[in-house]
C-alpha positions as CSV (number, residue, x, y, z in Angstrom):
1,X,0.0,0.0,0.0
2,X,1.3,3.4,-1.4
3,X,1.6,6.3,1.5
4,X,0.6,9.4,0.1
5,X,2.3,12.3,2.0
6,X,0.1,15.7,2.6
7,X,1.5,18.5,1.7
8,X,3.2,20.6,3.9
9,X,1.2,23.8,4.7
10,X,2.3,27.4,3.6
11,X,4.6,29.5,6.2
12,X,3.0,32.3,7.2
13,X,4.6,35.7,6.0
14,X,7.1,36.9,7.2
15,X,8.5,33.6,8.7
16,X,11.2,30.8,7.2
17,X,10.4,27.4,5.9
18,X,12.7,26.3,9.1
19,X,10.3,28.4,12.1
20,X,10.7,32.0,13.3
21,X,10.6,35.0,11.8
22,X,13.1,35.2,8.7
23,X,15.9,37.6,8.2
24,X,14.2,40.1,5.4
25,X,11.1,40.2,7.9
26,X,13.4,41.3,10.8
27,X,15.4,43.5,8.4
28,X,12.0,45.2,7.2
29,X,10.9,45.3,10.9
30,X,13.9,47.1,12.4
31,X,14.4,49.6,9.2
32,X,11.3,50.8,9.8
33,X,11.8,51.4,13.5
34,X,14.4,53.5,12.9
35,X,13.3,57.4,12.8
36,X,16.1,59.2,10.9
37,X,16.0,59.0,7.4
38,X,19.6,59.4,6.3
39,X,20.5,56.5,9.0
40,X,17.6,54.4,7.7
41,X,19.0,54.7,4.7
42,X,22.7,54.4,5.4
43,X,22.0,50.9,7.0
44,X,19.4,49.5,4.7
45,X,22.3,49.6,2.5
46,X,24.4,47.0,5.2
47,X,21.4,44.9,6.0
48,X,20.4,45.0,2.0
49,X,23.2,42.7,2.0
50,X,22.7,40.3,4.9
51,X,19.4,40.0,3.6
52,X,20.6,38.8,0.2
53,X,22.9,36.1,1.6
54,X,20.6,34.8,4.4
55,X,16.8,36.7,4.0
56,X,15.0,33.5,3.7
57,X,16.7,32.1,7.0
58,X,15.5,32.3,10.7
59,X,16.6,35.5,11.5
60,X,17.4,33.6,15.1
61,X,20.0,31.0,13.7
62,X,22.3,33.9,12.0
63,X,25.6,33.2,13.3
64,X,29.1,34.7,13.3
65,X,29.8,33.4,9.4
66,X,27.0,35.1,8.5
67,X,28.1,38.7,9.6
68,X,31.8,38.1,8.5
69,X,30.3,37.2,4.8
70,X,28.7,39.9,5.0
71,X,31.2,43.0,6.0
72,X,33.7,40.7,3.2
73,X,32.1,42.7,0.8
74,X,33.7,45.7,2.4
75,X,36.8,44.2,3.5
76,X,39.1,46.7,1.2
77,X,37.3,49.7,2.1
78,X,38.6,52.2,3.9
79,X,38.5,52.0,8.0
80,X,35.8,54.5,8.0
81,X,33.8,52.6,5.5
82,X,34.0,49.1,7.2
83,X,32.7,51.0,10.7
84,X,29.9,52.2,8.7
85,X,28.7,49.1,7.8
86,X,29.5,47.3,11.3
87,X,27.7,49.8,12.9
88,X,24.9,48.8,10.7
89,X,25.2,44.9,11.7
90,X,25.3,45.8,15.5
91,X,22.9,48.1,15.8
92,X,20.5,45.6,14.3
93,X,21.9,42.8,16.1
94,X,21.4,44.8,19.4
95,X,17.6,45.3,18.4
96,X,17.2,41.8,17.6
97,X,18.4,40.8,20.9
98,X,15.6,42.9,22.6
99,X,13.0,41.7,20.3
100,X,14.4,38.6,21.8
101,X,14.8,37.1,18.4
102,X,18.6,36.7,18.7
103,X,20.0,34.7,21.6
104,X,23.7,35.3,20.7
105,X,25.5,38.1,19.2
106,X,26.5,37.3,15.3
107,X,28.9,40.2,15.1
108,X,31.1,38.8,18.0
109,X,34.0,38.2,16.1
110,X,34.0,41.7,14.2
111,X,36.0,44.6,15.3
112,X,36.0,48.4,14.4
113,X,39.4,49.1,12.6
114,X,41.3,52.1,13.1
115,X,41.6,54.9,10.6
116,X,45.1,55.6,9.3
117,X,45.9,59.1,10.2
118,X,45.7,61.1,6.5
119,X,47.6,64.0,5.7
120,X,45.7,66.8,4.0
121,X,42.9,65.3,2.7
122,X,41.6,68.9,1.1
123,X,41.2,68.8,-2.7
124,X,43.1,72.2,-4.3
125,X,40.8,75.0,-5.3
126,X,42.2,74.9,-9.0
127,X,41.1,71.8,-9.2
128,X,37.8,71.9,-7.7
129,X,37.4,74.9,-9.9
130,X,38.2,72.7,-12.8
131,X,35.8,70.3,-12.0
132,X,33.3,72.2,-11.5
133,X,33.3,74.1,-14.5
134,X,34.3,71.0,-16.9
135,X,30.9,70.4,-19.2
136,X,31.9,66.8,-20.1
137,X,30.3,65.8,-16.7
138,X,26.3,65.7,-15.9
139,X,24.7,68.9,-15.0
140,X,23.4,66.2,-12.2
141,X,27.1,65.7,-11.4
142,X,28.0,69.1,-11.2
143,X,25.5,70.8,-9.4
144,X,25.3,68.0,-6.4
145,X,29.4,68.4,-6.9
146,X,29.3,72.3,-6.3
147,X,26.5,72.3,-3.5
148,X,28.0,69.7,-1.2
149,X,31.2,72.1,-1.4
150,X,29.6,75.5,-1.0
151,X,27.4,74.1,1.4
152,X,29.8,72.0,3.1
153,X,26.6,69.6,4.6
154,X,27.1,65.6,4.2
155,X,26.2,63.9,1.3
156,X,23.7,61.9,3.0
157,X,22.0,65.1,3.4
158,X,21.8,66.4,-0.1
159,X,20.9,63.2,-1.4
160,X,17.6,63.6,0.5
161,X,16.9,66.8,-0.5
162,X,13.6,67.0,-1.9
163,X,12.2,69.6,-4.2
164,X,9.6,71.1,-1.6
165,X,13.2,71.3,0.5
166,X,14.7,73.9,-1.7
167,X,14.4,77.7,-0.8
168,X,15.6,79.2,-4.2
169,X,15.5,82.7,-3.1
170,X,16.9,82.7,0.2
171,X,19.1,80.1,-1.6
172,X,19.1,77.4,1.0
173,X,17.8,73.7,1.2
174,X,16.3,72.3,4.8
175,X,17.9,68.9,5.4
176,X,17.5,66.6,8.6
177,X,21.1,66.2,10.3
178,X,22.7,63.8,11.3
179,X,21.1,63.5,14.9
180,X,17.9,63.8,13.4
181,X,17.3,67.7,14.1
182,X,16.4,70.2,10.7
183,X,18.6,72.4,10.0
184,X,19.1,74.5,6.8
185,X,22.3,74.6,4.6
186,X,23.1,77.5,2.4
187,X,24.7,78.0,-1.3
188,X,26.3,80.4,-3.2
189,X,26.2,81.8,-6.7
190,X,27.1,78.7,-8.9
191,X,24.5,76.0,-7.6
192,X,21.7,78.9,-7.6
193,X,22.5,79.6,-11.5
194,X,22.7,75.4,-12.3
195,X,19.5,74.0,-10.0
196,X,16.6,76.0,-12.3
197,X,18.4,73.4,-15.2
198,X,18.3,71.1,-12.9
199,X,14.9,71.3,-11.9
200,X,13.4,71.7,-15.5
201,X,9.9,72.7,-13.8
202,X,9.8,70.0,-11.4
203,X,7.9,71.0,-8.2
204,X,8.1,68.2,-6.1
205,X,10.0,64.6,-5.5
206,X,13.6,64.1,-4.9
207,X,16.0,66.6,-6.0
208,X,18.7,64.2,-7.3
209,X,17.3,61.6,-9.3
210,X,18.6,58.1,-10.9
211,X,19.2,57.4,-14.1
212,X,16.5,55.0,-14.9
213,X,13.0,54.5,-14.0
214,X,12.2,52.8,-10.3
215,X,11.1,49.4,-10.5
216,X,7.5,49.2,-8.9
217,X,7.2,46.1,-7.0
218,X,9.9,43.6,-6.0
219,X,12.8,43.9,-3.5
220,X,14.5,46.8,-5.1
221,X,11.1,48.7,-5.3
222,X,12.2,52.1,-3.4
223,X,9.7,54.0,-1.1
224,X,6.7,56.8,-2.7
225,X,8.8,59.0,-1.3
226,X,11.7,58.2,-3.6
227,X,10.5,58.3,-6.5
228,X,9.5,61.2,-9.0
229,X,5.5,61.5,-9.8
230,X,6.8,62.9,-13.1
231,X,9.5,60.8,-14.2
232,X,9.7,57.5,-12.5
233,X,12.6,57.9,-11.7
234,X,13.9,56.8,-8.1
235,X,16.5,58.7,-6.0
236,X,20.0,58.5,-6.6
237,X,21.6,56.5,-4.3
238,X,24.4,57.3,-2.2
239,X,27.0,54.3,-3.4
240,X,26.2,55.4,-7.3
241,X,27.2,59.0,-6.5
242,X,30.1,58.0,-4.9
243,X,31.4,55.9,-7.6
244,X,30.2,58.8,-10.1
245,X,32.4,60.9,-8.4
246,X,35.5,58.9,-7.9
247,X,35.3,57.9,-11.3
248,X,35.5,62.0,-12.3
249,X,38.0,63.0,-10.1
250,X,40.6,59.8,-11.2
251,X,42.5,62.1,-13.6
252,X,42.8,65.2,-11.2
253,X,44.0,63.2,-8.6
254,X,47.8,63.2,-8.2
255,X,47.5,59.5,-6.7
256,X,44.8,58.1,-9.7
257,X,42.5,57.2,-7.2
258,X,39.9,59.7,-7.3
259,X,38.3,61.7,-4.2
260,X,35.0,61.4,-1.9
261,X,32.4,62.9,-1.8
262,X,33.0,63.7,1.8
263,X,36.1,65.0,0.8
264,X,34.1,67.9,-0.8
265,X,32.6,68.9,2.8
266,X,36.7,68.4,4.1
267,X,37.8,71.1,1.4
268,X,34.8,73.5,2.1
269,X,35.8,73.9,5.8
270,X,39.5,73.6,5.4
271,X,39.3,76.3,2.9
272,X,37.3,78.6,5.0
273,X,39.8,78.4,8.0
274,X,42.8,79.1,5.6
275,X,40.6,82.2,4.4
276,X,40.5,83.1,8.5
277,X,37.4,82.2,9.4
278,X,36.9,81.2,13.3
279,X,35.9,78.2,14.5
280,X,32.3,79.4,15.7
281,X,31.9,80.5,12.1
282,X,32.9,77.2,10.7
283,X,31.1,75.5,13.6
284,X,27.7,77.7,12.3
285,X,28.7,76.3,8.2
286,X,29.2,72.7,9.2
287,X,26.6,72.2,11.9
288,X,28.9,70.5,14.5
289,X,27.3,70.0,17.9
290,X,30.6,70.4,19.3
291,X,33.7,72.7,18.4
292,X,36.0,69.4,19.4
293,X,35.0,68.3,16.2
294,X,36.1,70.8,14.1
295,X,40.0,70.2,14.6
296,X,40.0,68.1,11.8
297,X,39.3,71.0,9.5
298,X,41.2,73.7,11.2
299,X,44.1,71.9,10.4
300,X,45.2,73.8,7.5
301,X,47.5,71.7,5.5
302,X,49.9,70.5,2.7
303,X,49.0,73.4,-0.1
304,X,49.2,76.3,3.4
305,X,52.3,75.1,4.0
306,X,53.6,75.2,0.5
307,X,52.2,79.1,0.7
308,X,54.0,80.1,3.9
309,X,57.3,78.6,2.3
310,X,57.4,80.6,-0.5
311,X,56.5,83.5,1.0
312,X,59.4,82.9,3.7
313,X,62.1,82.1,0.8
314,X,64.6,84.7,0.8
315,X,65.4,83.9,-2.7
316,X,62.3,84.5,-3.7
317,X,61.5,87.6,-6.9
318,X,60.0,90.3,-4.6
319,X,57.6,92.0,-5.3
320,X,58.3,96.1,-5.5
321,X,56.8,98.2,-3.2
C-alpha cells in the first residue's frame, strides 16, 4: 500500500520554511523602526546585504559566518567605511536581541578598525574649480558636486533633498542632520545659477534623481517617497554617486584614485579656515554640535604650508613696493 504524504502547509509571512521570523522580515521590521532617514537609509544599505545572503533564514539561527560574509564585501574599504557598515550589523543585532529574536551576538568576532591618520585630505581650489566648471560631466554631477562644497553639509543630506526642500530665493535647502534635528544649509552663486536646469519645472519629489526609472514592486522597489511623480525615476543613491564621483576626479588626482564625496565637505571647511574664518563660524557652516570636532578642518594643510614657504624664501623675486 502506497503512502501518500500531505502537503506541507504554507509558512506564514514573514517567517522561514525552518520556524521564526526570517531575516528580510526582521530586516523590514527594524528599518522601519528607525526614525532618521539618512541612518535608515545608510543601513538599509548593510542589511540589504545580509538579507541577500541569508533573507529566507530564521533570523534567530544567524551566526558569526554570517556577519563576517557579509562585511567581506567591504573588507578593502577604507577604516571609516567598514565601521559604517558594522555599525549597521550591530545596531541591528542589538535590536534583535531585545526583540528577543537573537540569543547570541553574530557580530562577536567583528571589530572596528582604526583609521590611518591622512595627511591633508583637502582637494586644491584649481582643481575643484576645474571640476566644476568642466561640461563633459552631468549637469546632475555638477551641481550636487558644487552644493555639497559650497554648502559644506554631508552627502547623505543632499541626497535627501527634496524639491519642496529647496528655498531658491533665500538660496538654502532644509535637510534633517545627522542627529535627526532640521537644519538649513546655504549655497552660493554657482548651484543657484545650475539648480533651475536642474529642476526643469519640477515641483516636487527628490532633488537628485537616478538614471532610470524605479522598479514598482519587488525587493528593489524604493519607497513613494523616492521616486519622481513625473518621471519614475527613483533617488540617486548614495554608493552610485560616490562611484560617479570617484570615477571623475581619477584624472585630477595626483594618486589616480579619485576623491570622496566627503572630501568635498573636508575642502569646504578647510578652505574657509585658511581664508581666517573662526571656528564658531565654521562650527555655524558645518553644523557641529561640538567645536572638538572641528579640529579636523582647522588643520590647515599640505598646499598652506607650501604658501607660507614661499612667502618665507629669501630667494624669492619680490615683489616692488
Amino acid at each position: 500500500m502506497s503512502i501518500l504524504e500531505f502537503p506541507a502547509p504554507p509558512a506564514e509571512p514573514g517567517r522561514s520554511a525552518v520556524g521564526g521570523e526570517s531575516v528580510a522580515a526582521a530586516v523590514d521590521r527594524y528599518l522601519d523602526s528607525i526614525q532618521t532617514k539618512t541612518t535608515r537609509d545608510s543601513y538599509a544599505e548593510t542589511l540589504a546585504r545580509l538579507t541577500a545572503l541569508a533573507g529566507n533564514e530564521p533570523a534567530a539561527v544567524l551566526t558569526a559566518e554570517d556577519y563576517a560574509a557579509v562585511m567581506d564585501r567591504w573588507d578593502g574599504a577604507a577604516a571609516a567605511t567598514w565601521n559604517r557598515h558594522l555599525s549597521a550589523l550591530t545596531s541591528f543585532t542589538a535590536w534583535a536581541g531585545r526583540q528577543e529574536i537573537l540569543a547570541t551576538n553574530p557580530a562577536r568576532r567583528l571589530e572596528r578598525r582604526k583609521p590611518v591618520r591622512r595627511g591633508d585630505r583637502s582637494i586644491p581650489r584649481a582643481r575643484l574649480d576645474k571640476l566644476f566648471t568642466d561640461d563633459r560631466h552631468g549637469l546632475r554631477e555638477r551641481v550636487l558636486w558644487r552644493m555639497l562644497y559650497e554648502t559644506a553639509a554631508r552627502a547623505e543630506e543632499l541626497l535627501s533633498l527634496d524639491i519642496e526642500d529647496l528655498d531658491l530665493e533665500f538660496r538654502r535647502g532644509r535637510v534633517r542632520s545627522k542627529g535627526g534635528a532640521i537644519e538649513y544649509v546655504h549655497w552660493a552663486t554657482g548651484t543657484a545659477r545650475l539648480l533651475p536646469r536642474l529642476l526643469r519645472g519640477r515641483t516636487c519629489g527628490p532633488l537628485f534623481l537616478a538614471d532610470r526609472r524605479a522598479p514598482a514592486s519587488g525587493p528593489r522597489a524604493p519607497a513613494a517617497a523616492d521616486i519622481c511623480g513625473e518621471t519614475g525615476r527613483g533617488r540617486l543613491s548614495y554608493p552610485r554617486a560616490e562611484y560617479l564621483f570617484k570615477t571623475a576626479t581619477a584624472a585630477l588626482d595626483p594618486h589616480k584614485n579619485g576623491w570622496t564625496l566627503h572630501q568635498l565637505r573636508h575642502s569646504a571647511l578647510q578652505h574657509l579656515a585658511a581664508d581666517g574664518r573662526t571656528a564658531p563660524e565654521l562650527q555655524a557652516k558645518s553644523r557641529h554640535q561640538h567645536l572638538a570636532s572641528l579640529g579636523r578642518y582647522v588643520q590647515l594643510g599640505e598646499q598652506t604650508s607650501a604658501q607660507v614657504t614661499a612667502d618665507a624664501d629669501p630667494a624669492a623675486r619680490r615683489k616692488p613696493r
